[in-house]
Predicted model as a PDB file, atoms N, CA, C, CB and O in Angstrom, pLDDT in the B-factor column:
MODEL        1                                                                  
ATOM      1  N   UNK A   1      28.622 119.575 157.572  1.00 81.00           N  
ATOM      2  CA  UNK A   1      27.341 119.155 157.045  1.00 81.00           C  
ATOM      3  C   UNK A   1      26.938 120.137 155.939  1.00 81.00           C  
ATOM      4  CB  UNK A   1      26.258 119.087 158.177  1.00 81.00           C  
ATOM      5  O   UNK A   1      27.070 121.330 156.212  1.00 81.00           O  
ATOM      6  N   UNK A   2      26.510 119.839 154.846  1.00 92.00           N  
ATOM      7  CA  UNK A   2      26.537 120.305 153.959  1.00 92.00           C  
ATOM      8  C   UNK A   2      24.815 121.155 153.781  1.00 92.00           C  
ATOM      9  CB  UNK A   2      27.093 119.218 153.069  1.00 92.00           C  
ATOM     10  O   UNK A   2      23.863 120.375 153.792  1.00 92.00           O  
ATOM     11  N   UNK A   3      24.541 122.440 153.653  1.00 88.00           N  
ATOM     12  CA  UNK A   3      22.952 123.199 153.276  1.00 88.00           C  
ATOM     13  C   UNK A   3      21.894 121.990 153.288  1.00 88.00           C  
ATOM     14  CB  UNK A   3      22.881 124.040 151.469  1.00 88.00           C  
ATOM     15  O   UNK A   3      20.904 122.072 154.014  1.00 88.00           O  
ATOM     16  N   UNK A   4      22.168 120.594 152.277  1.00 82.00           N  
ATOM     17  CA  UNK A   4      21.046 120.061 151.865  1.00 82.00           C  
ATOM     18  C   UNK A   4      20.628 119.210 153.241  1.00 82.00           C  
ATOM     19  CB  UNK A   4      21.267 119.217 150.460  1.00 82.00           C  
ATOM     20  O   UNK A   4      19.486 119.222 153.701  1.00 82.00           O  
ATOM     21  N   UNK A   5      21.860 118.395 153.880  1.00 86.00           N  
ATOM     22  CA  UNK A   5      22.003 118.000 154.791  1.00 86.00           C  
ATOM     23  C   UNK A   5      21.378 118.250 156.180  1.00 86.00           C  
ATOM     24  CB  UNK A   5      22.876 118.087 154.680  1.00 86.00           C  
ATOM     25  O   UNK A   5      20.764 117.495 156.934  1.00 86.00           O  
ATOM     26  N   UNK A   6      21.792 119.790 156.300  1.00 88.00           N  
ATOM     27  CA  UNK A   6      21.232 120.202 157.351  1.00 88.00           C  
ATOM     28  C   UNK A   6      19.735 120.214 157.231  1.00 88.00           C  
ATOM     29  CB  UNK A   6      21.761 121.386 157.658  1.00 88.00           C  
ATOM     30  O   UNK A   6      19.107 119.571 158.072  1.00 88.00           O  
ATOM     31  N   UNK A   7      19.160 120.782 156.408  1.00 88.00           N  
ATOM     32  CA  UNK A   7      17.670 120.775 155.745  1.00 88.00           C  
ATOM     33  C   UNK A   7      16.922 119.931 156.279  1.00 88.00           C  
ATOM     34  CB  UNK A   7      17.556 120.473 154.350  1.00 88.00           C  
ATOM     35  O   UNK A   7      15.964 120.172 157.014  1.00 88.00           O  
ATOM     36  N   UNK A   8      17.503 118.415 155.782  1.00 85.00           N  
ATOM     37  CA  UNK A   8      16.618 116.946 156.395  1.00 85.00           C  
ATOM     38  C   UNK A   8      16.860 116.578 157.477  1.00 85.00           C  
ATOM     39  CB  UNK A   8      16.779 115.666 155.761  1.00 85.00           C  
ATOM     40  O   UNK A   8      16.232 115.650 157.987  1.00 85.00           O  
ATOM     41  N   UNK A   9      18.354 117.560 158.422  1.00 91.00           N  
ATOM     42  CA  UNK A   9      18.199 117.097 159.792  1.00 91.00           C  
ATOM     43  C   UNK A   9      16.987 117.888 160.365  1.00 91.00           C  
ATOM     44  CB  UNK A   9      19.552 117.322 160.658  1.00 91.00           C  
ATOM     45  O   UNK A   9      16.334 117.384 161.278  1.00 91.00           O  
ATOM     46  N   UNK A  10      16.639 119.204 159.824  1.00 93.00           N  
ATOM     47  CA  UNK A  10      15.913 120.024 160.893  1.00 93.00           C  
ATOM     48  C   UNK A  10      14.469 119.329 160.454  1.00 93.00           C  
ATOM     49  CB  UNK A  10      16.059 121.951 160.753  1.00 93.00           C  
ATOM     50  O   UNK A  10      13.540 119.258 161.259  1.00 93.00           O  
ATOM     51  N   UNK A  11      14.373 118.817 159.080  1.00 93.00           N  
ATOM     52  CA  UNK A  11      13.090 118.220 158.807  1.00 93.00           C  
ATOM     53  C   UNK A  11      12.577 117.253 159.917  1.00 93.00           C  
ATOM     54  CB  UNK A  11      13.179 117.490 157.507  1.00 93.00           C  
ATOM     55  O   UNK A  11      11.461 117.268 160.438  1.00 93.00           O  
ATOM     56  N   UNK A  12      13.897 116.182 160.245  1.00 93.00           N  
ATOM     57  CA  UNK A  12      13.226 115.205 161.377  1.00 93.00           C  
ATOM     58  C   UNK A  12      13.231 115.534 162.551  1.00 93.00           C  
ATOM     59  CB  UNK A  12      13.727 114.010 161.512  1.00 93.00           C  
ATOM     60  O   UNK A  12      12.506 114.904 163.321  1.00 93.00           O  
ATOM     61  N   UNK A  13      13.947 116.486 162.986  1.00 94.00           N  
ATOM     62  CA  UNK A  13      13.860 117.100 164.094  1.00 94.00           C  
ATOM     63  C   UNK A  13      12.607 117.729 164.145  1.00 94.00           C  
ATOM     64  CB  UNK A  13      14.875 117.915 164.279  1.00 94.00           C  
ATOM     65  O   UNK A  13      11.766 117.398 164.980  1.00 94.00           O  
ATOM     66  N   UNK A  14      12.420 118.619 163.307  1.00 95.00           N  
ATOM     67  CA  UNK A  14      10.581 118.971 163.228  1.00 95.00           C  
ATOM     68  C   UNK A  14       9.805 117.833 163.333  1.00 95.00           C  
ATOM     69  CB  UNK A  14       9.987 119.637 161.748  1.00 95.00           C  
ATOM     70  O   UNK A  14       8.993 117.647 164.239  1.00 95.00           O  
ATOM     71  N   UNK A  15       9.994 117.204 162.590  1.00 93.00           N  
ATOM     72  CA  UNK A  15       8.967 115.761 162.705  1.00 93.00           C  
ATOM     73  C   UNK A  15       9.005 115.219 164.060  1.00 93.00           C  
ATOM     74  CB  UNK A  15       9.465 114.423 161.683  1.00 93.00           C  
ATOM     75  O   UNK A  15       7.962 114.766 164.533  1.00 93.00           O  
ATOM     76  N   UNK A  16      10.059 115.211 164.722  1.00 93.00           N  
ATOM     77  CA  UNK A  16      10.080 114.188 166.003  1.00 93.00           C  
ATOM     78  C   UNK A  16       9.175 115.009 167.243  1.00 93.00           C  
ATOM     79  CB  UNK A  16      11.933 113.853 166.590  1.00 93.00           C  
ATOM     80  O   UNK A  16       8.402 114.504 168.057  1.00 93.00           O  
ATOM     81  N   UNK A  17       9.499 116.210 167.105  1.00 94.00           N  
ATOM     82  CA  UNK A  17       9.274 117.268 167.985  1.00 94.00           C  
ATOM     83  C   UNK A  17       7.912 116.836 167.875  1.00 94.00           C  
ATOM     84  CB  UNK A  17       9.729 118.816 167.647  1.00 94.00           C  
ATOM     85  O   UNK A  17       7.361 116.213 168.784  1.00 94.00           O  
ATOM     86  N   UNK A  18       7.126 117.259 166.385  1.00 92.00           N  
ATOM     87  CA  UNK A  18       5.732 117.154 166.277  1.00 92.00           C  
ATOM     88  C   UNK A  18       4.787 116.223 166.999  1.00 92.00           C  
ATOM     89  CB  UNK A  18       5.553 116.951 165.126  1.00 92.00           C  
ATOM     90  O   UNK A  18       3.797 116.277 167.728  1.00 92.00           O  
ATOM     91  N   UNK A  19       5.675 115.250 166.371  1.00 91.00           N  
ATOM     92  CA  UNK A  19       4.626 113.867 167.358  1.00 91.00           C  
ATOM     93  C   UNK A  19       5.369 113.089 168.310  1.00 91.00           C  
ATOM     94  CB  UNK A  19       3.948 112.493 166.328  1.00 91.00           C  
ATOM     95  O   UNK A  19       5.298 111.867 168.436  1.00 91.00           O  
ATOM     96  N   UNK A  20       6.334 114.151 169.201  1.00 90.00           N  
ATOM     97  CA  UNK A  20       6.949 113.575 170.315  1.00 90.00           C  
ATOM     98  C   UNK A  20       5.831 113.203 171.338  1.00 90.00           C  
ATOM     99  CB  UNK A  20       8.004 114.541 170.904  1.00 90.00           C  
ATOM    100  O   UNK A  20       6.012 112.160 171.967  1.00 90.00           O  
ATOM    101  N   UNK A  21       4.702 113.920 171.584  1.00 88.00           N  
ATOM    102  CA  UNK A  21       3.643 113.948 172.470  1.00 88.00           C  
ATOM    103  C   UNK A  21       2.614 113.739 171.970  1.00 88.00           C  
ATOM    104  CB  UNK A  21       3.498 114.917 173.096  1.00 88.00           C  
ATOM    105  O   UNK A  21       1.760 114.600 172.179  1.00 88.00           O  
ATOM    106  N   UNK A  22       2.193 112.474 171.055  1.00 85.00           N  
ATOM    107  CA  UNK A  22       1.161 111.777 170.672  1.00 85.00           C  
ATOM    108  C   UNK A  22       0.444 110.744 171.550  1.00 85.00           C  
ATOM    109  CB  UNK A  22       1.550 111.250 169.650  1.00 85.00           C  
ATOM    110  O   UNK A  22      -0.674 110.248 171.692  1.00 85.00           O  
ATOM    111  N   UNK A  23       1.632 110.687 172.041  1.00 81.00           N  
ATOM    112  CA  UNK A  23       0.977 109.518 173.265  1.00 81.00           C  
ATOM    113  C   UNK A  23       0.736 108.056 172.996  1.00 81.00           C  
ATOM    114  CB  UNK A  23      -0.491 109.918 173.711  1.00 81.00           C  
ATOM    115  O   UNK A  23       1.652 107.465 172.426  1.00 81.00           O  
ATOM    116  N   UNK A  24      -0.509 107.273 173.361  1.00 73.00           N  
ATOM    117  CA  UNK A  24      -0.576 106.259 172.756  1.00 73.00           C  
ATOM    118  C   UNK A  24      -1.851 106.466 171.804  1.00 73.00           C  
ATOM    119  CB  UNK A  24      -0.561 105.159 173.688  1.00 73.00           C  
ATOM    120  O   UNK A  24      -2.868 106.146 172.419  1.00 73.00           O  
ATOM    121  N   UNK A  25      -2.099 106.874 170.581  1.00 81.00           N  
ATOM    122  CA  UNK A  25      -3.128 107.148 170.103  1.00 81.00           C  
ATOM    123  C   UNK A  25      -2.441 106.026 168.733  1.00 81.00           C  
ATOM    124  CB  UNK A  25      -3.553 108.923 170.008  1.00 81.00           C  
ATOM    125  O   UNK A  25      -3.127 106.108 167.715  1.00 81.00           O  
ATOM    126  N   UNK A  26      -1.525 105.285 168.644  1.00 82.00           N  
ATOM    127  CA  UNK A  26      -1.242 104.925 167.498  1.00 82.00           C  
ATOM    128  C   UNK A  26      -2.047 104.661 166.473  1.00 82.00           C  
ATOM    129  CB  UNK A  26      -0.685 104.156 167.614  1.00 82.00           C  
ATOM    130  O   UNK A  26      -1.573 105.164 165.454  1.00 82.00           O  
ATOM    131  N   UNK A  27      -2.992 104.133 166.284  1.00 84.00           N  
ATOM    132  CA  UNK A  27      -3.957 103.796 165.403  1.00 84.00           C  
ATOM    133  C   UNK A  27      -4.198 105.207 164.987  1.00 84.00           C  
ATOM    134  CB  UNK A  27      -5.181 102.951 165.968  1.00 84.00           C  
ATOM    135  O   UNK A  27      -4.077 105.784 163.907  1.00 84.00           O  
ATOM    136  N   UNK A  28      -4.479 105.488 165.872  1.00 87.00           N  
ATOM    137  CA  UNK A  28      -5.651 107.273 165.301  1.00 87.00           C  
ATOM    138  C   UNK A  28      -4.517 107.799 164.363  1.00 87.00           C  
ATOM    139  CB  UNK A  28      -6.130 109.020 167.022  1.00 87.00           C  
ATOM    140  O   UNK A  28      -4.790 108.245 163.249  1.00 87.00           O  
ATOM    141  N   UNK A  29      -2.995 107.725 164.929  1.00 89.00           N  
ATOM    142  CA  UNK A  29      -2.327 108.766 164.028  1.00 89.00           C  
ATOM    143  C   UNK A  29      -1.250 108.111 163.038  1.00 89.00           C  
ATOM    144  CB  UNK A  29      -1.586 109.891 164.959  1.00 89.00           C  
ATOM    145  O   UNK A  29      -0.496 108.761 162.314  1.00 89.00           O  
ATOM    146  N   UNK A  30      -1.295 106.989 163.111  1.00 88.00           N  
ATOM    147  CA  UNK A  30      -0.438 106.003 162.168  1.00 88.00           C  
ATOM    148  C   UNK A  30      -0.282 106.804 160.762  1.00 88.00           C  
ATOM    149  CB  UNK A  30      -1.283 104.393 161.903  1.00 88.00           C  
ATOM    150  O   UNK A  30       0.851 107.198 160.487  1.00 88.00           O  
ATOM    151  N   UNK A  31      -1.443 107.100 159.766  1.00 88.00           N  
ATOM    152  CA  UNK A  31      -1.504 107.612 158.820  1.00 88.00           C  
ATOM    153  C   UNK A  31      -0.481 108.618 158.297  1.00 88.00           C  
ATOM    154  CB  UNK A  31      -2.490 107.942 158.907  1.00 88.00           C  
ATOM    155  O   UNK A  31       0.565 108.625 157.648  1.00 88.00           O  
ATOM    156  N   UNK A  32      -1.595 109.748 159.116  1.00 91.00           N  
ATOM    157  CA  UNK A  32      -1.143 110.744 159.258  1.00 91.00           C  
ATOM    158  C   UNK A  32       0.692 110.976 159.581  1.00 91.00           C  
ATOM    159  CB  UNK A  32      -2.046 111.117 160.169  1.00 91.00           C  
ATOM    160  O   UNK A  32       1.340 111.961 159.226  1.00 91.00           O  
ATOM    161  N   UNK A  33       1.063 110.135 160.107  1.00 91.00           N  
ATOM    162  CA  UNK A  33       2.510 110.371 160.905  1.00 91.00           C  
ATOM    163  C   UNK A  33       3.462 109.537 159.530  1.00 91.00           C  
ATOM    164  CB  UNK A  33       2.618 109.355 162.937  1.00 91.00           C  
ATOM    165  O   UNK A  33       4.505 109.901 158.987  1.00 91.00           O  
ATOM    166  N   UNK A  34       2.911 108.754 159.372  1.00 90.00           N  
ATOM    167  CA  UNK A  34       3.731 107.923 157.663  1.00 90.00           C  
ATOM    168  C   UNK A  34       3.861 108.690 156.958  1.00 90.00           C  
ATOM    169  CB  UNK A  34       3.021 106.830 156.643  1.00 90.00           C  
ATOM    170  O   UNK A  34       5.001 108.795 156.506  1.00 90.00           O  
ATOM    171  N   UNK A  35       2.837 109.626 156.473  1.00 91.00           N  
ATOM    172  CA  UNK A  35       2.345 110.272 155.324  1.00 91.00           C  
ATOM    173  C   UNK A  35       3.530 111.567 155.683  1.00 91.00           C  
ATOM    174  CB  UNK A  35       0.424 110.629 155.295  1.00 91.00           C  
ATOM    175  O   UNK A  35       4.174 112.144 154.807  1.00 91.00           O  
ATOM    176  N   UNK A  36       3.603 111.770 156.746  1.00 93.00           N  
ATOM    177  CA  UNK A  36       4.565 112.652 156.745  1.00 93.00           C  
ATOM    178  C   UNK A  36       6.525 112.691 156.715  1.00 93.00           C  
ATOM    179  CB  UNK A  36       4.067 113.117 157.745  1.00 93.00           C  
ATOM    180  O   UNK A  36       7.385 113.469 156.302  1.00 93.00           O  
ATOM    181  N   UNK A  37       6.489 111.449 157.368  1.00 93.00           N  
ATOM    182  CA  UNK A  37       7.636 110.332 157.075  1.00 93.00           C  
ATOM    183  C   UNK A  37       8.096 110.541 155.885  1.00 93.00           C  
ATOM    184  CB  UNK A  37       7.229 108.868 157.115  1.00 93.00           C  
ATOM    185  O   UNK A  37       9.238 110.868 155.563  1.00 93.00           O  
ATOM    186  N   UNK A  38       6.993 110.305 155.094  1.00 93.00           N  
ATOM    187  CA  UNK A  38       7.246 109.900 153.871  1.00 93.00           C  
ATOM    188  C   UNK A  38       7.922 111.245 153.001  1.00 93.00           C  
ATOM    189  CB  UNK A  38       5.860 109.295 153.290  1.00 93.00           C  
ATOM    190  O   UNK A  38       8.943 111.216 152.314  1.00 93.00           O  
ATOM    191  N   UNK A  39       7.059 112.373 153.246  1.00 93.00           N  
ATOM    192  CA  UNK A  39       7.163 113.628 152.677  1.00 93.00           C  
ATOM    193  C   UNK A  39       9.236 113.718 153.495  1.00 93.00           C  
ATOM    194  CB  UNK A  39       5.473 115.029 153.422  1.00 93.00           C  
ATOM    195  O   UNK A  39      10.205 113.456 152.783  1.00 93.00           O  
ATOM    196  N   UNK A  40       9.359 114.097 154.890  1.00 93.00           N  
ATOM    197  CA  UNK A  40      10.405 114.203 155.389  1.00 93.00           C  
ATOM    198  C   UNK A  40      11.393 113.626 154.318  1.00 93.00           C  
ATOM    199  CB  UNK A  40      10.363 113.636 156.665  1.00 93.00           C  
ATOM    200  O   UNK A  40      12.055 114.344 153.568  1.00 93.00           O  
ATOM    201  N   UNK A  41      11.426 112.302 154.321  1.00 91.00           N  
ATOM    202  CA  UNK A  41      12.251 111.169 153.891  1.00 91.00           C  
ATOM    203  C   UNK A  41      12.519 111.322 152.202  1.00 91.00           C  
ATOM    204  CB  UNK A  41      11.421 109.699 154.309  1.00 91.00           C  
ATOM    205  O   UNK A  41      13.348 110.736 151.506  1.00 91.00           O  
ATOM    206  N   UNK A  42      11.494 112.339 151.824  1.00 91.00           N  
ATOM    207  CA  UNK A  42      10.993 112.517 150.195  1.00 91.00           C  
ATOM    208  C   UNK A  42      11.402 111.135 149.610  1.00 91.00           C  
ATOM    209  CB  UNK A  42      11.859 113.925 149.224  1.00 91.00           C  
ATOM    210  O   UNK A  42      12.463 110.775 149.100  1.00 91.00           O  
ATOM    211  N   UNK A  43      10.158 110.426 149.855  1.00 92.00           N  
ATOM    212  CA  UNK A  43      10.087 108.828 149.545  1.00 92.00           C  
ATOM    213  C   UNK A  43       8.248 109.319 148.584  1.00 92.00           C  
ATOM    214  CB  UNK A  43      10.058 107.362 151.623  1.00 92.00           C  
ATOM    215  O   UNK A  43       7.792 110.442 148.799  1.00 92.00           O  
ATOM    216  N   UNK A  44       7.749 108.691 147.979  1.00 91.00           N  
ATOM    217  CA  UNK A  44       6.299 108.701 147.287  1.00 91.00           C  
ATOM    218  C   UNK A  44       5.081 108.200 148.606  1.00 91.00           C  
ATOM    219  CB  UNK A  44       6.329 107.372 145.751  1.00 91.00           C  
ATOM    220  O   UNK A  44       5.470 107.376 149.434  1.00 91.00           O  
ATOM    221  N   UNK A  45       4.341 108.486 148.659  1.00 86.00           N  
ATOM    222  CA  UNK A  45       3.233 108.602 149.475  1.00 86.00           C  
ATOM    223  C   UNK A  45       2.803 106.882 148.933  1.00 86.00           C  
ATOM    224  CB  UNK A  45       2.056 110.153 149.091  1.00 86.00           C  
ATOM    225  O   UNK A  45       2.844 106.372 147.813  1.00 86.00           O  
ATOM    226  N   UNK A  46       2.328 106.232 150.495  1.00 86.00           N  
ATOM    227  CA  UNK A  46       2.017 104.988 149.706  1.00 86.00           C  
ATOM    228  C   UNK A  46       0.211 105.007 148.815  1.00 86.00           C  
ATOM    229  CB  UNK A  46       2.161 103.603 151.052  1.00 86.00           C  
ATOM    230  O   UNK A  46      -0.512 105.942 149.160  1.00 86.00           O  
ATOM    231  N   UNK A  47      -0.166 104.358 148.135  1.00 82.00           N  
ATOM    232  CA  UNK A  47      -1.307 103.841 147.186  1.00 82.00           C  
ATOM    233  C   UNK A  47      -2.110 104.022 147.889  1.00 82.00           C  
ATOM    234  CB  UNK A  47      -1.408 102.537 146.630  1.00 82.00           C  
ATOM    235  O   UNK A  47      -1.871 104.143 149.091  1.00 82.00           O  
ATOM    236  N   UNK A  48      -3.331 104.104 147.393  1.00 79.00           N  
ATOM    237  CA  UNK A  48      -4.950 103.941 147.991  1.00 79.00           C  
ATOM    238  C   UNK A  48      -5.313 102.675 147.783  1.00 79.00           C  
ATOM    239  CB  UNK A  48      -6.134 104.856 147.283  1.00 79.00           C  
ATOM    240  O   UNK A  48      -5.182 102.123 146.691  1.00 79.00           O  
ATOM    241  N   UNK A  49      -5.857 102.052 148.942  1.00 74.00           N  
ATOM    242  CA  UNK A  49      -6.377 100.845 149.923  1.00 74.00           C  
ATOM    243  C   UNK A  49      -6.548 100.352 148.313  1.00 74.00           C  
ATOM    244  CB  UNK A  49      -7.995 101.011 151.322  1.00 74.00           C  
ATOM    245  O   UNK A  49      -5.888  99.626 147.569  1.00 74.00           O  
ATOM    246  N   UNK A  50      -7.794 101.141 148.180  1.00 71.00           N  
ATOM    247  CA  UNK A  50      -8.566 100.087 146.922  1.00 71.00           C  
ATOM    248  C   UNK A  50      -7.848 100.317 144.971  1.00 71.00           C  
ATOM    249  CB  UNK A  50     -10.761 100.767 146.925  1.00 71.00           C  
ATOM    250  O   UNK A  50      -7.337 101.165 144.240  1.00 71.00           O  
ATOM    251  N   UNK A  51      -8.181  99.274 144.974  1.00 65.00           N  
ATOM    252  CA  UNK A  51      -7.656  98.910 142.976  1.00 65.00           C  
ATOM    253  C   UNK A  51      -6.587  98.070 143.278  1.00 65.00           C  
ATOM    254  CB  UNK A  51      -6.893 100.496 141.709  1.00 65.00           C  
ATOM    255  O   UNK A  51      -6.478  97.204 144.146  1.00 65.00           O  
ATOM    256  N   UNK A  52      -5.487  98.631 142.059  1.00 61.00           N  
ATOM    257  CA  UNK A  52      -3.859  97.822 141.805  1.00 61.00           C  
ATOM    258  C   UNK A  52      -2.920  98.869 142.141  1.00 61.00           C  
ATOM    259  CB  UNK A  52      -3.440  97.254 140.042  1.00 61.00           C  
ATOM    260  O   UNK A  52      -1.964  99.160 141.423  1.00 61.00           O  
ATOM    261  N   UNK A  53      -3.261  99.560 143.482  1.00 57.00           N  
ATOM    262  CA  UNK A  53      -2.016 100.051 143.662  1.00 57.00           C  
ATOM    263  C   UNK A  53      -0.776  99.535 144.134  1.00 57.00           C  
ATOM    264  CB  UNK A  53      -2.168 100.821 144.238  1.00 57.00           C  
ATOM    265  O   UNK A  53       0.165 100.151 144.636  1.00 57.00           O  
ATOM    266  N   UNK A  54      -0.915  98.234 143.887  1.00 70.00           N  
ATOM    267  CA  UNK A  54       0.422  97.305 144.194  1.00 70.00           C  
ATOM    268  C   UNK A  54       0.582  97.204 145.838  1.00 70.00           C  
ATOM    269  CB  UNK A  54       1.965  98.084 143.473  1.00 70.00           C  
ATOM    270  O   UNK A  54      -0.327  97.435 146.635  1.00 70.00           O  
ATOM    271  N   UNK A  55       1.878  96.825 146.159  1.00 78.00           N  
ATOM    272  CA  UNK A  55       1.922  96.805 147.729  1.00 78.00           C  
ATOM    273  C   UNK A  55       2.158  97.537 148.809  1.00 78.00           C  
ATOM    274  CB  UNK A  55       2.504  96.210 148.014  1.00 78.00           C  
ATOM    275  O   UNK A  55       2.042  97.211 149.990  1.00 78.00           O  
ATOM    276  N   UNK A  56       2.605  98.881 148.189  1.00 82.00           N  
ATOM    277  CA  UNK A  56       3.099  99.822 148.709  1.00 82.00           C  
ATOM    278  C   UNK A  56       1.813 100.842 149.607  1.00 82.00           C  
ATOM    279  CB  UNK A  56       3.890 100.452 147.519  1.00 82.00           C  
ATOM    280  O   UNK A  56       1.475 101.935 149.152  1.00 82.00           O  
ATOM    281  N   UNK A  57       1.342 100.398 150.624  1.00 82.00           N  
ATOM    282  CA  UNK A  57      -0.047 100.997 150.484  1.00 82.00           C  
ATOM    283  C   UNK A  57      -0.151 100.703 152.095  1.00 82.00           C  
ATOM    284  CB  UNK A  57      -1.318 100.183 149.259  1.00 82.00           C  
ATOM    285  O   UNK A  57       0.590  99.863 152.605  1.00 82.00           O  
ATOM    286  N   UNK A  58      -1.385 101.651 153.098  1.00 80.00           N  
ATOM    287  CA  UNK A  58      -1.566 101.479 154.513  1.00 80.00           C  
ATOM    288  C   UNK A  58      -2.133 100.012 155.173  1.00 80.00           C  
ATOM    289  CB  UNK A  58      -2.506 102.574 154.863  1.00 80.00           C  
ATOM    290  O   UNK A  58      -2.194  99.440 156.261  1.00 80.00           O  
ATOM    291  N   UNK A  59      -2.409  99.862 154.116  1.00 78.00           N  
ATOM    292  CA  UNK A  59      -3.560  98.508 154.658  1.00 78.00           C  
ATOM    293  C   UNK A  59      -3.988  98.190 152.960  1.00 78.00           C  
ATOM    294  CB  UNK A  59      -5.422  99.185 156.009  1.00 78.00           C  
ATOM    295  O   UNK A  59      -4.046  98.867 151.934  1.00 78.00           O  
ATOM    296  N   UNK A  60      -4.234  96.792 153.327  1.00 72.00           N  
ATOM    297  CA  UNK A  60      -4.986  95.808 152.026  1.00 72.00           C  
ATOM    298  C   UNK A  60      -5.740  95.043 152.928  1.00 72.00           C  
ATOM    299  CB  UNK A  60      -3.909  94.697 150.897  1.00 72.00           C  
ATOM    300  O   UNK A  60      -5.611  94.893 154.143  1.00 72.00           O  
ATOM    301  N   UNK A  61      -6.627  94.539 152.052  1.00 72.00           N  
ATOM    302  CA  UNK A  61      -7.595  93.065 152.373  1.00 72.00           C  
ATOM    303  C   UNK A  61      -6.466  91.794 152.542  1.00 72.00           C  
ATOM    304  CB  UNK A  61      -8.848  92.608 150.779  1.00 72.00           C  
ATOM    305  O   UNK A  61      -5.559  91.323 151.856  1.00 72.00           O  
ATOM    306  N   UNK A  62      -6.965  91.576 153.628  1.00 76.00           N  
ATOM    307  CA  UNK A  62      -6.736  90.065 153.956  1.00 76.00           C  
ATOM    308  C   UNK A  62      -7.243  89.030 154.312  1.00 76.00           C  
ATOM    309  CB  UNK A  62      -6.216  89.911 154.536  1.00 76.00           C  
ATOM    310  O   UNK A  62      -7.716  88.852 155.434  1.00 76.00           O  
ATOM    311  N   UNK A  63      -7.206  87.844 153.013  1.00 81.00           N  
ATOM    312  CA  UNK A  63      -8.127  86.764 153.070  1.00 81.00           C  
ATOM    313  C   UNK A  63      -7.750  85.540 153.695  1.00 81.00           C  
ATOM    314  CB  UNK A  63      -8.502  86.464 151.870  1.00 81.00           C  
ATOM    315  O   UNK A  63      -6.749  84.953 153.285  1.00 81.00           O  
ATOM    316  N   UNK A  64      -8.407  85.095 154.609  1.00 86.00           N  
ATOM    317  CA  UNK A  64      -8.089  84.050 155.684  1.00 86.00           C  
ATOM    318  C   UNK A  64      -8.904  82.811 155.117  1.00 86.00           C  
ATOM    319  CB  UNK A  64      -8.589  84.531 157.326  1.00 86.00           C  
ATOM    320  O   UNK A  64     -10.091  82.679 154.821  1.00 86.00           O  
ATOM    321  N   UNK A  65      -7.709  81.873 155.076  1.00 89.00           N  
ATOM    322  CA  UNK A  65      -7.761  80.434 154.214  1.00 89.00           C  
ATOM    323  C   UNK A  65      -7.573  79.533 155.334  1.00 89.00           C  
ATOM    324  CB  UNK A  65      -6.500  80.165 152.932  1.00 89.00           C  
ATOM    325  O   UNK A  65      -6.418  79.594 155.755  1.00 89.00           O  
ATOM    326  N   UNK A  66      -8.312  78.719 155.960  1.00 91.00           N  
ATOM    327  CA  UNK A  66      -8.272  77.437 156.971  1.00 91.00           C  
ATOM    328  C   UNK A  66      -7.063  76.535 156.370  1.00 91.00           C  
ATOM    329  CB  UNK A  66      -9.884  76.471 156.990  1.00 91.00           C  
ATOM    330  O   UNK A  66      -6.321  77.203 155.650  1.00 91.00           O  
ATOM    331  N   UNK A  67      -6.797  75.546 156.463  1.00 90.00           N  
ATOM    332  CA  UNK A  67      -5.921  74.446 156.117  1.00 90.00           C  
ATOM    333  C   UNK A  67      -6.409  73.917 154.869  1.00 90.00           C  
ATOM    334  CB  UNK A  67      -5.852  73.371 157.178  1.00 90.00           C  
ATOM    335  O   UNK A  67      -5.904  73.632 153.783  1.00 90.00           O  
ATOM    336  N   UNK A  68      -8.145  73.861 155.645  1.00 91.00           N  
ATOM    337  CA  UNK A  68      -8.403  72.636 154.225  1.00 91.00           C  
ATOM    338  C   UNK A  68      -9.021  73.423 153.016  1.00 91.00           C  
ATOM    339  CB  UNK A  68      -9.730  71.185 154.632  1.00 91.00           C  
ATOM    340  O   UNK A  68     -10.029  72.951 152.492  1.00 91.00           O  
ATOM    341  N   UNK A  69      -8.508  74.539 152.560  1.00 80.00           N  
ATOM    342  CA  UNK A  69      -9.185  75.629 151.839  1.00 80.00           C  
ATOM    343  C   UNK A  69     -10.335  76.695 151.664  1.00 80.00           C  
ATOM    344  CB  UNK A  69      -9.284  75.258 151.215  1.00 80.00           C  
ATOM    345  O   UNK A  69     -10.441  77.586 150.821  1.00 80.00           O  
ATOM    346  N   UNK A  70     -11.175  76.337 152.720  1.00 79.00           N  
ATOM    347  CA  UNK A  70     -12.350  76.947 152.871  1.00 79.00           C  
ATOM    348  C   UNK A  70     -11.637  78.394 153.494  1.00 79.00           C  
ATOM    349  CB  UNK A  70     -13.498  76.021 153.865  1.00 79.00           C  
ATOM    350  O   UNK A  70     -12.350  79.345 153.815  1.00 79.00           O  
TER     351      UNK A  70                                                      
ENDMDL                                                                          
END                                                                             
């Protein structure tokens, strides 16, 4: 396994460790636990809820359309 390699194993290993004992709080720590995912994974942090930050993001509005359009 190569320096860089090892690096991102101990990264998720830190990560798993961290919120091995979160319990069921999912909601409360969803965020927080992505946001760090994300950093681990060195992927971009997703968008803020509100504007055009496209789709990449925790949550958006969702508009609920009946059948007959209302």
């Amino acid at each position: 396994m190569t320096e860089p390699q090892a690096k991102h194993h101990a990264a998720l290993d830190a990560l798993i460790a961290r919120w091995a004992d979160s319990g069921g709080a999912e909601r409360a720590n969803y965020a927080a636990f992505l946001t760090e995912l994300c950093t681990v994974l060195d992927l971009p942090a997703p968008s803020p809820a509100a504007g055009s930050g496209g789709d990449y993001r925790f949550e958006r509005s969702v508009i609920h359309r009946e059948d007959d359009g209302s």
